[in-house]
mmCIF file as Biopython writes it, N, C-alpha, C and O atoms, coordinates in Angstrom:
data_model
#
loop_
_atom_site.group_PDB
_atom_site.id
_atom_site.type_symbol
_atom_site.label_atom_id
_atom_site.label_alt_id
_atom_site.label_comp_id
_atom_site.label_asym_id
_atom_site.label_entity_id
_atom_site.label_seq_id
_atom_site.pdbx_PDB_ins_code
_atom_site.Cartn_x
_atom_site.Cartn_y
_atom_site.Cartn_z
_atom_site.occupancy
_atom_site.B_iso_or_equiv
_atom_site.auth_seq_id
_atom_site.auth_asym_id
_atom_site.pdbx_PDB_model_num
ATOM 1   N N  . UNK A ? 1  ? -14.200 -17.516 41.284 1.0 0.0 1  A 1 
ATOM 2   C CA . UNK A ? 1  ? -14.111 -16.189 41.857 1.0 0.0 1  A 1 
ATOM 3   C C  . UNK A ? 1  ? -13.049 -16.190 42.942 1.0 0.0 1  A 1 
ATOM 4   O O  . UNK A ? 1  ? -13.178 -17.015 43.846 1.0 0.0 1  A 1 
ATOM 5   N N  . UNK A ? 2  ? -11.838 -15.218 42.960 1.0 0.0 2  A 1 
ATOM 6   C CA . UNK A ? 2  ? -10.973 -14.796 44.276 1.0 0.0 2  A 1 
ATOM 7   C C  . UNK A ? 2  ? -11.402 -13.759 45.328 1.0 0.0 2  A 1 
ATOM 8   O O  . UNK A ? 2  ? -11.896 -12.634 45.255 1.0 0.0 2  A 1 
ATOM 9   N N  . UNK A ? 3  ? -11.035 -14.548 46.307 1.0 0.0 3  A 1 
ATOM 10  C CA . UNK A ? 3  ? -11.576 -13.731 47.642 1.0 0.0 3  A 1 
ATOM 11  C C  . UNK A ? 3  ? -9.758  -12.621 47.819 1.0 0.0 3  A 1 
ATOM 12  O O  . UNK A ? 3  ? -8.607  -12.859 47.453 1.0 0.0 3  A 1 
ATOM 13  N N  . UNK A ? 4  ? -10.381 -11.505 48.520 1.0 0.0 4  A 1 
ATOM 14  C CA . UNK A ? 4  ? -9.626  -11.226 48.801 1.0 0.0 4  A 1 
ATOM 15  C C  . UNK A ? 4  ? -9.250  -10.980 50.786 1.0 0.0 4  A 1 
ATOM 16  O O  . UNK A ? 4  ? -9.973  -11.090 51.775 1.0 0.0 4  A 1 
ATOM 17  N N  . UNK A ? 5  ? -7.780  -10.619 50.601 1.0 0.0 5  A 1 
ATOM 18  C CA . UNK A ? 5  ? -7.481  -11.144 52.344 1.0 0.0 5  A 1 
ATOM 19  C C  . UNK A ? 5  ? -7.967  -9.710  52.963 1.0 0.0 5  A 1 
ATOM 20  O O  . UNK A ? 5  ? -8.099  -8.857  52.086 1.0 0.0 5  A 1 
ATOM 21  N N  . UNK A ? 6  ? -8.217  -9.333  54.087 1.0 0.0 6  A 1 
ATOM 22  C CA . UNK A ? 6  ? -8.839  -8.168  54.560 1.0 0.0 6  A 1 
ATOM 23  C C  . UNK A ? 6  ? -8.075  -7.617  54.051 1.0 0.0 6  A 1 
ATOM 24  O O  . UNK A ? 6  ? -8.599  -7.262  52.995 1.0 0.0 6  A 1 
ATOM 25  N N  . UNK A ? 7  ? -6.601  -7.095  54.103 1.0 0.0 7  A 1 
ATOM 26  C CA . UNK A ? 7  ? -5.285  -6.332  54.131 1.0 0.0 7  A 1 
ATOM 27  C C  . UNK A ? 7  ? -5.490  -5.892  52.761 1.0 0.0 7  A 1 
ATOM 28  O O  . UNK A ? 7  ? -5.684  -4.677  52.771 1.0 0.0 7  A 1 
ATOM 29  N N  . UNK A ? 8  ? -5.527  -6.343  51.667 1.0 0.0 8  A 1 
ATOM 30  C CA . UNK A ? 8  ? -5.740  -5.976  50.486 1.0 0.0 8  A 1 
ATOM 31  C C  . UNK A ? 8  ? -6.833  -4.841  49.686 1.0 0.0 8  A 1 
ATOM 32  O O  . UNK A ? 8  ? -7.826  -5.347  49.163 1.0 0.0 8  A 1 
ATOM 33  N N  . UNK A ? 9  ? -6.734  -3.973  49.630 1.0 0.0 9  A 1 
ATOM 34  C CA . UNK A ? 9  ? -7.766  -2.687  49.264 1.0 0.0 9  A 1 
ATOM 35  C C  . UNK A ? 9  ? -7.901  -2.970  47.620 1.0 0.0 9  A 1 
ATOM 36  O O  . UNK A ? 9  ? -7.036  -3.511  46.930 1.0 0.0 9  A 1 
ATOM 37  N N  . UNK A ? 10 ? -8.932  -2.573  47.254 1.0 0.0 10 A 1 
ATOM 38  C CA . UNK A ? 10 ? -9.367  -2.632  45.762 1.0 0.0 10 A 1 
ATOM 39  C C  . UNK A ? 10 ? -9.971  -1.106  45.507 1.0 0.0 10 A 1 
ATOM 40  O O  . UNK A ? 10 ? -10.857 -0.605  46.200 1.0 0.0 10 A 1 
ATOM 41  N N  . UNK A ? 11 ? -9.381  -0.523  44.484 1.0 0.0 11 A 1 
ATOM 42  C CA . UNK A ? 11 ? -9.708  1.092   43.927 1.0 0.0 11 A 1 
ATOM 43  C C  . UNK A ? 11 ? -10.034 1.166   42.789 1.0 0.0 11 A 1 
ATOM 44  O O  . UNK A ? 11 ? -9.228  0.760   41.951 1.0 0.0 11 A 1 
ATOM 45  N N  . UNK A ? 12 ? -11.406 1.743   42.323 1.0 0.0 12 A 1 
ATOM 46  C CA . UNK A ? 12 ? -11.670 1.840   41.124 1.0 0.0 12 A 1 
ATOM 47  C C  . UNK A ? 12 ? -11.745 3.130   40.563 1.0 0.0 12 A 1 
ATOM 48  O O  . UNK A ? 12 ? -12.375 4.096   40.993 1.0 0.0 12 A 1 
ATOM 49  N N  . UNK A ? 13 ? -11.081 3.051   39.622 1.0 0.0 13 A 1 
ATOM 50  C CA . UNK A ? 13 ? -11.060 4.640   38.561 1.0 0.0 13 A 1 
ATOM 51  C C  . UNK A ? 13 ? -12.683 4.525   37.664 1.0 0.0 13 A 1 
ATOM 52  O O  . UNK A ? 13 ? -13.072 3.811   36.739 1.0 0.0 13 A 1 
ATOM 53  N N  . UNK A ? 14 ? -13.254 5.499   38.395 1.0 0.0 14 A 1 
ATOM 54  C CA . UNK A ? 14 ? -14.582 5.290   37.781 1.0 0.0 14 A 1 
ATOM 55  C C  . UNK A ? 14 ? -15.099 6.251   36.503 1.0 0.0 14 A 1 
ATOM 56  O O  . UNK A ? 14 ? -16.103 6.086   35.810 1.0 0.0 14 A 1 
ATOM 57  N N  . UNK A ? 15 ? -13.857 7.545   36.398 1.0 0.0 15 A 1 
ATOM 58  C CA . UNK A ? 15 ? -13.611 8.064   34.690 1.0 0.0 15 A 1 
ATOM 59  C C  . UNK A ? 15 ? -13.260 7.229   33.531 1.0 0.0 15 A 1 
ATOM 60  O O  . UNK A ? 15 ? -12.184 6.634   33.463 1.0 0.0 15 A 1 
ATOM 61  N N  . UNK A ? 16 ? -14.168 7.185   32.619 1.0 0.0 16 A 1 
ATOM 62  C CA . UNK A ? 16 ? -13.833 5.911   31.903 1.0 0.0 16 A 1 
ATOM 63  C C  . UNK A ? 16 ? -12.210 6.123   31.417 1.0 0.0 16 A 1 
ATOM 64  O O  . UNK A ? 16 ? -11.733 7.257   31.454 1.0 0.0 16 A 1 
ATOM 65  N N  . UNK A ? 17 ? -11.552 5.189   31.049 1.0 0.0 17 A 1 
ATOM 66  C CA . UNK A ? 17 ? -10.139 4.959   30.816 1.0 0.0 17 A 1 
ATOM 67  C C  . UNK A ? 17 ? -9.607  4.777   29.812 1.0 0.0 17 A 1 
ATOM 68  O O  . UNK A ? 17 ? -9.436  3.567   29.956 1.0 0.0 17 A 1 
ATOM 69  N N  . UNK A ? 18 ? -9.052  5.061   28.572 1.0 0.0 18 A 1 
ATOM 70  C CA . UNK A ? 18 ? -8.401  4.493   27.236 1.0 0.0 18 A 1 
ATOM 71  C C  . UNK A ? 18 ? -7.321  3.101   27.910 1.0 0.0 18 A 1 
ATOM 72  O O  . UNK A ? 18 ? -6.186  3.242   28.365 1.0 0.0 18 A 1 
ATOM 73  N N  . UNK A ? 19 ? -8.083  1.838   27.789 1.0 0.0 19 A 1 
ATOM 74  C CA . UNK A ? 19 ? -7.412  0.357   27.827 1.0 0.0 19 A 1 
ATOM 75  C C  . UNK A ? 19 ? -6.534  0.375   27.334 1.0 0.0 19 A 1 
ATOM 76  O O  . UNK A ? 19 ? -5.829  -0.562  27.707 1.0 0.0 19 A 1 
ATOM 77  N N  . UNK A ? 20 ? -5.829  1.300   26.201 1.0 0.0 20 A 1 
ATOM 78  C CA . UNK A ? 20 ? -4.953  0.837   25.352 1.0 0.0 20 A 1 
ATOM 79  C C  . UNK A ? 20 ? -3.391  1.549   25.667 1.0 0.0 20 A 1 
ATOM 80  O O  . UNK A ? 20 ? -2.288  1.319   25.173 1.0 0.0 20 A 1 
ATOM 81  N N  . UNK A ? 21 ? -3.754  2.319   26.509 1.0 0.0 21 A 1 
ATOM 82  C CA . UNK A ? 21 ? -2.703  2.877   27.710 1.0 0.0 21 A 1 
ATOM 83  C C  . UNK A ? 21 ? -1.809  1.725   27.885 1.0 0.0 21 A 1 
ATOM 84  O O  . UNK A ? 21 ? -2.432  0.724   28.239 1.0 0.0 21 A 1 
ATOM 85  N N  . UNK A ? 22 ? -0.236  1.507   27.715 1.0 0.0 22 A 1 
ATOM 86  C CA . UNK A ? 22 ? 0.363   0.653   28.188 1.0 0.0 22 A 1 
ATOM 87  C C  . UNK A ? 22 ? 0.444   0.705   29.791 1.0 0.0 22 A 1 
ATOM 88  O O  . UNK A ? 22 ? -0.386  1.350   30.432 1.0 0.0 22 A 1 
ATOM 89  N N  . UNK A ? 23 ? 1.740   -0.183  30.558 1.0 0.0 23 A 1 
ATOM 90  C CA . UNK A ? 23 ? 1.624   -0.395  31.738 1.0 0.0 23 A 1 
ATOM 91  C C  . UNK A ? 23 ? 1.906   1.149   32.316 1.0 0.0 23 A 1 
ATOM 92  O O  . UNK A ? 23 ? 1.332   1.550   33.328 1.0 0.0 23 A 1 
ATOM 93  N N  . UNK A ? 24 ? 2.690   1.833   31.692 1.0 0.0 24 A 1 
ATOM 94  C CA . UNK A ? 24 ? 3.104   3.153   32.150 1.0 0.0 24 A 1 
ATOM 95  C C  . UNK A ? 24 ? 2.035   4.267   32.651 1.0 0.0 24 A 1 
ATOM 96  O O  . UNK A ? 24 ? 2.050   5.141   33.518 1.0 0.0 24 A 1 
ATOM 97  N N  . UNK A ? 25 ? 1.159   3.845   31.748 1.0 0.0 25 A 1 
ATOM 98  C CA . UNK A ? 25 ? -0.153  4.647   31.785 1.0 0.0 25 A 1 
ATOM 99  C C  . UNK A ? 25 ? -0.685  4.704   32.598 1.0 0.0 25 A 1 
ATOM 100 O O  . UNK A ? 25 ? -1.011  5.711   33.226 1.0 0.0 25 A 1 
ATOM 101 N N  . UNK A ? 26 ? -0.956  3.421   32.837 1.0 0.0 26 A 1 
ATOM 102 C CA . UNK A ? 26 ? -1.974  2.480   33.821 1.0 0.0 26 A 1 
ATOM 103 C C  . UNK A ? 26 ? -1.639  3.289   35.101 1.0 0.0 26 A 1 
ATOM 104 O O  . UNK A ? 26 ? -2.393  4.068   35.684 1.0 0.0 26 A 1 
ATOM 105 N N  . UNK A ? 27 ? -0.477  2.987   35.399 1.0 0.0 27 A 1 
ATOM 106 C CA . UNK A ? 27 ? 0.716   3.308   36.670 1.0 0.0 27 A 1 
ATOM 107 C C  . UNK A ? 27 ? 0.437   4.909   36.794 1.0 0.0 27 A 1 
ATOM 108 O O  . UNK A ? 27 ? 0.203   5.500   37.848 1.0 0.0 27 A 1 
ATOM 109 N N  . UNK A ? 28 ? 0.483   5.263   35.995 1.0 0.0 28 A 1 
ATOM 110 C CA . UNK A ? 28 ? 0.656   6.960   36.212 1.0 0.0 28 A 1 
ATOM 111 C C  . UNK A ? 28 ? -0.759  7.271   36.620 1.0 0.0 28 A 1 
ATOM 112 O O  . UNK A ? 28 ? -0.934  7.818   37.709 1.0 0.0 28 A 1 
ATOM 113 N N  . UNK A ? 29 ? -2.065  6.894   35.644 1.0 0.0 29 A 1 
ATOM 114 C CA . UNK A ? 29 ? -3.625  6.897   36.725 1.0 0.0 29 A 1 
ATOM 115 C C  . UNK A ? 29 ? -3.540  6.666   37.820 1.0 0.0 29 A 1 
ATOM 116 O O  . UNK A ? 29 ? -3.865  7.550   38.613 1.0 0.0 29 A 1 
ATOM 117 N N  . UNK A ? 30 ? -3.134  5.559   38.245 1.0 0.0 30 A 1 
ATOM 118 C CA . UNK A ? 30 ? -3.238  5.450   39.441 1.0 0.0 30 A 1 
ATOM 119 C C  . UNK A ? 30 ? -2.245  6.268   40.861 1.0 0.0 30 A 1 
ATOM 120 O O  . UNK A ? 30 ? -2.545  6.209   42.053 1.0 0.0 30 A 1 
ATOM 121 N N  . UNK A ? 31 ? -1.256  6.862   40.361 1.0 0.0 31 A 1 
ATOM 122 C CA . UNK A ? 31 ? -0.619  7.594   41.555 1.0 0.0 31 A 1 
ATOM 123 C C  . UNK A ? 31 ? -1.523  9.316   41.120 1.0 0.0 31 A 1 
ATOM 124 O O  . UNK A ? 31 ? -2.160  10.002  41.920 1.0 0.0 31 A 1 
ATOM 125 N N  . UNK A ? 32 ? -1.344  9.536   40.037 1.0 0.0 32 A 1 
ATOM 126 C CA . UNK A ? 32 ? -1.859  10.958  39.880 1.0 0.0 32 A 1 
ATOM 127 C C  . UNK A ? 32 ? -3.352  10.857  39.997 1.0 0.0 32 A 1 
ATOM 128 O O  . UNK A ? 32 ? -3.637  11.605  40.932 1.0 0.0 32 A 1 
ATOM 129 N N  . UNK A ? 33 ? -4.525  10.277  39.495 1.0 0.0 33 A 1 
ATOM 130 C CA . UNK A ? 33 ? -5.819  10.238  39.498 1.0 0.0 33 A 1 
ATOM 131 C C  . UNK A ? 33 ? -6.090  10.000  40.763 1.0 0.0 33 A 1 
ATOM 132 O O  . UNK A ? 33 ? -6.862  10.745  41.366 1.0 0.0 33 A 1 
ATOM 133 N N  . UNK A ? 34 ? -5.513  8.942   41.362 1.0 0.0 34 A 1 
ATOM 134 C CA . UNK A ? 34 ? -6.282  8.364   41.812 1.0 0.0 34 A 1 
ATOM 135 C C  . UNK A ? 34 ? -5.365  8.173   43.636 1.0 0.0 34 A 1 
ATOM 136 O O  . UNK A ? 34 ? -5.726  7.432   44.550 1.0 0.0 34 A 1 
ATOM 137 N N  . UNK A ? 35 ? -4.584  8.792   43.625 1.0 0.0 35 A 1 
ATOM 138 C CA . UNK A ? 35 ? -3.508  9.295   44.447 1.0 0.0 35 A 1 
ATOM 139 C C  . UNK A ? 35 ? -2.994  7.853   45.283 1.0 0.0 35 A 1 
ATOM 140 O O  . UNK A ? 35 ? -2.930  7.877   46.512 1.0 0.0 35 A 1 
ATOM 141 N N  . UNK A ? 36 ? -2.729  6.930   44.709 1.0 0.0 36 A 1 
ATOM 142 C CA . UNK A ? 36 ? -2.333  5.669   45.118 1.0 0.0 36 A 1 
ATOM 143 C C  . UNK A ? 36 ? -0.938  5.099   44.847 1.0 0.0 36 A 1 
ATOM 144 O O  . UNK A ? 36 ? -0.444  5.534   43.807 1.0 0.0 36 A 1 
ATOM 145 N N  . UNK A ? 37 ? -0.147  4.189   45.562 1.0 0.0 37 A 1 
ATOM 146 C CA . UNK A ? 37 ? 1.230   3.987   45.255 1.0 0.0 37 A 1 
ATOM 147 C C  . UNK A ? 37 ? 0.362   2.710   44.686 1.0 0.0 37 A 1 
ATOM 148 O O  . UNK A ? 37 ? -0.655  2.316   45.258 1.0 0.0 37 A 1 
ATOM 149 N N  . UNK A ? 38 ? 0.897   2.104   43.468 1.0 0.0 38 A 1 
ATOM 150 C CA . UNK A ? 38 ? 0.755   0.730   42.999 1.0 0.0 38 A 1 
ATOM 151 C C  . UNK A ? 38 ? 1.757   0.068   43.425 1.0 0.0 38 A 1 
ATOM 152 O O  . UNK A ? 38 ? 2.093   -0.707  42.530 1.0 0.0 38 A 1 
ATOM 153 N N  . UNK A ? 39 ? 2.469   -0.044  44.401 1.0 0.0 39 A 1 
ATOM 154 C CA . UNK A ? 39 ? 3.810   -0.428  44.821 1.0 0.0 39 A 1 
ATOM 155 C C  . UNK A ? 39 ? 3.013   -1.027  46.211 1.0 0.0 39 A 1 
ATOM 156 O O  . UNK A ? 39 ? 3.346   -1.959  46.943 1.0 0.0 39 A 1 
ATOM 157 N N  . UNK A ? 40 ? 2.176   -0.387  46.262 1.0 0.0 40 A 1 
ATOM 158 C CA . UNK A ? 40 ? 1.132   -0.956  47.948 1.0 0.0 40 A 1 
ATOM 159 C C  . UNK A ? 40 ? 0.726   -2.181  47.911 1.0 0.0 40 A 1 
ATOM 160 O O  . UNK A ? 40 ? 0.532   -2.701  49.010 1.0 0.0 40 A 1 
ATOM 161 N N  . UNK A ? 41 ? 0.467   -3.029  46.655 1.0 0.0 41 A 1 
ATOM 162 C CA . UNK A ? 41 ? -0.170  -4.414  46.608 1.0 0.0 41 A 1 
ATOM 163 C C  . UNK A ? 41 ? -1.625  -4.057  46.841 1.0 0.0 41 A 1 
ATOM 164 O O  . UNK A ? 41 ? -2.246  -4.607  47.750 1.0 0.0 41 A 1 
ATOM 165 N N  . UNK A ? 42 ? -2.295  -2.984  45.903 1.0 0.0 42 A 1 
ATOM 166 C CA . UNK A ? 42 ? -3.632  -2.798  46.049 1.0 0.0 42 A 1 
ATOM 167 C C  . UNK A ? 42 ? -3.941  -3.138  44.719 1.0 0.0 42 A 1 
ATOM 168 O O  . UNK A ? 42 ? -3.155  -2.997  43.782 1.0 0.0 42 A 1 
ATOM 169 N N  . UNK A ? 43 ? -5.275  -3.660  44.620 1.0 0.0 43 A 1 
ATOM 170 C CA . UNK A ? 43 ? -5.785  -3.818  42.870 1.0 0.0 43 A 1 
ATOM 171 C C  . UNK A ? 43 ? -6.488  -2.814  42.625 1.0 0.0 43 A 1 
ATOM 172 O O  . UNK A ? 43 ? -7.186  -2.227  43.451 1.0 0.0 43 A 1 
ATOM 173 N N  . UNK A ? 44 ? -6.354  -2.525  41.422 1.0 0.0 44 A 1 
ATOM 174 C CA . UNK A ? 44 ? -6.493  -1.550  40.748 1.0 0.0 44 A 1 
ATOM 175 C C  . UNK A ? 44 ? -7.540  -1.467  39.454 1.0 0.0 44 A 1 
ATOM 176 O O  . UNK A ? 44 ? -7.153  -1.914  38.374 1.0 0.0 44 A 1 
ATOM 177 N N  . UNK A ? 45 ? -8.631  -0.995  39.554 1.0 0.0 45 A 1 
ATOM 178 C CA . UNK A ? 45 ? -9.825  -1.678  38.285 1.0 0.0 45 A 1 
ATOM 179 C C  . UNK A ? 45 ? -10.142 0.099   37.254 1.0 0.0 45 A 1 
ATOM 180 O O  . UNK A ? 45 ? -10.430 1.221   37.670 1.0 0.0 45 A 1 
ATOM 181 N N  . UNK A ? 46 ? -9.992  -0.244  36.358 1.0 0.0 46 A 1 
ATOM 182 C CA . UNK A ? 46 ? -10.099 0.728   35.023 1.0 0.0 46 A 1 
ATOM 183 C C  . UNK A ? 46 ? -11.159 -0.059  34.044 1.0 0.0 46 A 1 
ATOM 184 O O  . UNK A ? 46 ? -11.130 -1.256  33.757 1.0 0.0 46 A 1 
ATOM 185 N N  . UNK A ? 47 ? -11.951 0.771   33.679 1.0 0.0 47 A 1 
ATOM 186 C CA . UNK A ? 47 ? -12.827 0.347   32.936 1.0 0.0 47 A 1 
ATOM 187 C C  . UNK A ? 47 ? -13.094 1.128   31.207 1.0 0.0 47 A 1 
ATOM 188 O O  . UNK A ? 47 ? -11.963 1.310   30.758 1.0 0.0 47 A 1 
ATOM 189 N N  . UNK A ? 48 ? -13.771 1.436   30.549 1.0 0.0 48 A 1 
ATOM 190 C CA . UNK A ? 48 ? -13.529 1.598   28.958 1.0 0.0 48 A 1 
ATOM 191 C C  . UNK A ? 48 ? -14.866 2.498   29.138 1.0 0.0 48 A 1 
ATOM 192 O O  . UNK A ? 48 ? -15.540 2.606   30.162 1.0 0.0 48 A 1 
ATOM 193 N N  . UNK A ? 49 ? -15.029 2.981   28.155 1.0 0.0 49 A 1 
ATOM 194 C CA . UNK A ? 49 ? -16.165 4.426   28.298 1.0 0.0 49 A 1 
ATOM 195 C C  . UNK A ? 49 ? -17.680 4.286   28.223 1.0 0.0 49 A 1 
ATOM 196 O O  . UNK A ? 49 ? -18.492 5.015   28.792 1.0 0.0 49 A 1 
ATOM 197 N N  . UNK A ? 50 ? -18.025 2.921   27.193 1.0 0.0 50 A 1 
ATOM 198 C CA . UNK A ? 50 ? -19.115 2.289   27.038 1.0 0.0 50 A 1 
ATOM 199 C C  . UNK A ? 50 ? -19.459 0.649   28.329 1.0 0.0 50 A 1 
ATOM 200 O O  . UNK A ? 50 ? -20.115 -0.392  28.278 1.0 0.0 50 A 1 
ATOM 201 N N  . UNK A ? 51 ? -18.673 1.241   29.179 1.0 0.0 51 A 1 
ATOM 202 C CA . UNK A ? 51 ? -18.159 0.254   30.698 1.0 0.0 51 A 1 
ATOM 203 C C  . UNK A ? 51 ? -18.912 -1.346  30.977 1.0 0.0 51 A 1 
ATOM 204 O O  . UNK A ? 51 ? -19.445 -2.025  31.855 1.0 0.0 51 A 1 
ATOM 205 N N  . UNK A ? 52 ? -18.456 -1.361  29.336 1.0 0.0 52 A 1 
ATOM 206 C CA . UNK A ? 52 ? -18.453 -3.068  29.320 1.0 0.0 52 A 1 
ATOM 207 C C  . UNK A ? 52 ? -16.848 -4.044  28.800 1.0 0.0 52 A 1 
ATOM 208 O O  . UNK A ? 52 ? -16.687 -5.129  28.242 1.0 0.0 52 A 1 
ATOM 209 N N  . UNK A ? 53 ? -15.713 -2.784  29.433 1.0 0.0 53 A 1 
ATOM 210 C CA . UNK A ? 53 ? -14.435 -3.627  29.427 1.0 0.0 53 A 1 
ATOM 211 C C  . UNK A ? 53 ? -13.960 -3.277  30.821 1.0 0.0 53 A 1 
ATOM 212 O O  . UNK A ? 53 ? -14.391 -2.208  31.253 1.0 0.0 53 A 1 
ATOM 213 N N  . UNK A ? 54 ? -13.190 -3.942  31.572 1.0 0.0 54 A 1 
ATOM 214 C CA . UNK A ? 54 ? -12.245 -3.436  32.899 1.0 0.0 54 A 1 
ATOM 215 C C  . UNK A ? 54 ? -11.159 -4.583  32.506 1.0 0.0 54 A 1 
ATOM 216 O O  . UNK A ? 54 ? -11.161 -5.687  31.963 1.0 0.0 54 A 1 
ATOM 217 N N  . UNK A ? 55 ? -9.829  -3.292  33.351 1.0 0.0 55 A 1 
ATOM 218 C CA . UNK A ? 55 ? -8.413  -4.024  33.148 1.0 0.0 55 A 1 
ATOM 219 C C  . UNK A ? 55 ? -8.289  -3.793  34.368 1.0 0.0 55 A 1 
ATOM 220 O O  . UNK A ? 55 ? -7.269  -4.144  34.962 1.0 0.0 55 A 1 
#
């Protein structure tokens, strides 16, 4: 298991997500959904509709 350093924020998109979204996708949830720069060095958790997958 990784710890993370205080500085580091973790955001979860808790509408389930189509996984199969390339990176573009991914990227675009997260500034429009989820109103976040992925450019911040924050992690970012997406999960699948029956929410036994996360990317």
């Amino acid at each position: 298991m990784e710890s993370l350093n205080s500085g580091v924020s973790a955001d979860a998109y808790t509408a389930p997500c189509d996984l199969r979204m390339n990176f573009n996708g991914l990227w675009a949830a997260a500034t429009e959904r989820l109103g976040e720069d992925p450019k911040s060095g924050a992690l970012f958790v997406f999960g699948n509709r029956r929410r036994n997958r996360v990317t």
